[in-house]
MIKERO-600173 format. One record per residue (C-alpha): residue in three letters; x, y, z. Coordinates in nm, 3 decimals, m for minus. Last residue first. Layout:
BEGIN
<pt type="ALA" px="X" py="Y" pz="Z"/>
...
//
This chain:
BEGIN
<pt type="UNK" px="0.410" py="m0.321" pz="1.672"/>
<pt type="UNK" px="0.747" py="m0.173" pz="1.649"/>
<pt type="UNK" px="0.942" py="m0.337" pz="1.914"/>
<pt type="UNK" px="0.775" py="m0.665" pz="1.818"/>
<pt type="UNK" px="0.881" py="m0.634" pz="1.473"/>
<pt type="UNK" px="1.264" py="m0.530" pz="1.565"/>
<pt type="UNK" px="1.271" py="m0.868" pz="1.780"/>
<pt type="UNK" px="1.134" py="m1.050" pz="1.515"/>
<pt type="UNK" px="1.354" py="m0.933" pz="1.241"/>
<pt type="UNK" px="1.680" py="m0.989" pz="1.528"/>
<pt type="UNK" px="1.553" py="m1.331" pz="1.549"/>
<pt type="UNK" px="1.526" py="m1.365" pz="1.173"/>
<pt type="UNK" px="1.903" py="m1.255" pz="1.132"/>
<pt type="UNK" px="2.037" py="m1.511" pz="1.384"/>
<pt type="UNK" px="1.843" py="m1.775" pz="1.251"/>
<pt type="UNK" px="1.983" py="m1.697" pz="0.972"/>
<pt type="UNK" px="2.310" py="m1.699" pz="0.990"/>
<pt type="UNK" px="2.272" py="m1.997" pz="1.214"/>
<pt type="UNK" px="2.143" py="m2.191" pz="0.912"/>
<pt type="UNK" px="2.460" py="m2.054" pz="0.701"/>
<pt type="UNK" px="2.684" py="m2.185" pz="0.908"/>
<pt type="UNK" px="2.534" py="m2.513" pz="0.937"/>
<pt type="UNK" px="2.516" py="m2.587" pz="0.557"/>
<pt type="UNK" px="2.882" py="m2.628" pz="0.436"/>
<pt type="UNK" px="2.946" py="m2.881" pz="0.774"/>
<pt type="UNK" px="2.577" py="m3.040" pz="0.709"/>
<pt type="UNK" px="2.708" py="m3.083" pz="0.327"/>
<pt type="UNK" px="3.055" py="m3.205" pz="0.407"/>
<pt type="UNK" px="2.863" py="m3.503" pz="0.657"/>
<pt type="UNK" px="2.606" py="m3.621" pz="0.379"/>
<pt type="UNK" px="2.956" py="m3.687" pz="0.162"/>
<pt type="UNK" px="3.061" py="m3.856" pz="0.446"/>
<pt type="UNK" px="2.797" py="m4.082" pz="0.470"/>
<pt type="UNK" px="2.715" py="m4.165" pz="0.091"/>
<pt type="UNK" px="3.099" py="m4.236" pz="0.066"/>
<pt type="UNK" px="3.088" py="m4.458" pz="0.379"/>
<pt type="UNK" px="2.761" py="m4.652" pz="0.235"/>
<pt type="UNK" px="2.944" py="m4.699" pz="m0.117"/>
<pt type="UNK" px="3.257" py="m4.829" pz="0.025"/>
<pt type="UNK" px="3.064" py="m5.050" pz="0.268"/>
<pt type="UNK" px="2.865" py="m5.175" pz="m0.041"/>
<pt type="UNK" px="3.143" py="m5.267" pz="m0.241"/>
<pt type="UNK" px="3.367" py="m5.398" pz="0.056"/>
<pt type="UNK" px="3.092" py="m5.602" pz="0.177"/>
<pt type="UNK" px="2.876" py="m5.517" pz="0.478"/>
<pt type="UNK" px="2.804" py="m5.752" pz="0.780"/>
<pt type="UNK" px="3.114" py="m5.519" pz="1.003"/>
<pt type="UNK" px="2.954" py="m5.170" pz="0.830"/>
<pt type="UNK" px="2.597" py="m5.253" pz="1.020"/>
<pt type="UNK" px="2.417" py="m4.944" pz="0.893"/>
<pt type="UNK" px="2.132" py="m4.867" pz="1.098"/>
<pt type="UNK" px="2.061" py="m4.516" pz="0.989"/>
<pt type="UNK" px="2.029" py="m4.387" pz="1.286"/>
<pt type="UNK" px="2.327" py="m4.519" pz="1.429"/>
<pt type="UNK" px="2.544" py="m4.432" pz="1.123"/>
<pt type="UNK" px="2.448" py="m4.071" pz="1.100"/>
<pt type="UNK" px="2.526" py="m4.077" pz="1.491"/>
<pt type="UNK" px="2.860" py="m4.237" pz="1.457"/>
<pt type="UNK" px="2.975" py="m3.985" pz="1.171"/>
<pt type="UNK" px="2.887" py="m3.720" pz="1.312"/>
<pt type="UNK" px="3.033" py="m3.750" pz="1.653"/>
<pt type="UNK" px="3.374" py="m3.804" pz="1.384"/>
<pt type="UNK" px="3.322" py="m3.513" pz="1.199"/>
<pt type="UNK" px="3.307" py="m3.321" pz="1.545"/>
<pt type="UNK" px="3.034" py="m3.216" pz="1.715"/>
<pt type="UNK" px="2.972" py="m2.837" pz="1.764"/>
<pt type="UNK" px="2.970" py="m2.678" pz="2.097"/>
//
C-alpha cells in the first residue's frame, strides 16, 4: 500500500530532524518547499522504479529458464 503525501511528509521530516516549531518563517518556508518538492519527485519516480523492477524480474526469470 503506498503512503500518502502526508506519511511522507512526517517521515522525511523525522529523519531529517527538522524542528518546524524552533524555525522562522523564512527558514520554515524554505525547509517545507525543499520537502515537498523532494515528495513530487518520489511520487514522479516510484512508478517508474516498479516498472522496472518488474521488467528485470521477468529478465531474470527468462535467463534462468534458459541457462
Amino acid at each position: 500500500m503506498p503512503m500518502t503525501t502526508m506519511q511522507l511528509y512526517d517521515r522525511i521530516k523525522a529523519i531529517t530532524d527538522i524542528d518546524m516549531d524552533a524555525m522562522d518563517a523564512m527558514a520554515k518556508d524554505s525547509a517545507n518547499s525543499r520537502i515537498m518538492s523532494l515528495l513530487f519527485f518520489v511520487k514522479a519516480v516510484e512508478p517508474l522504479l516498479v516498472k522496472i523492477k518488474t521488467d528485470l524480474s521477468k529478465y531474470l526469470m527468462s535467463k534462468q529458464r534458459s541457462i
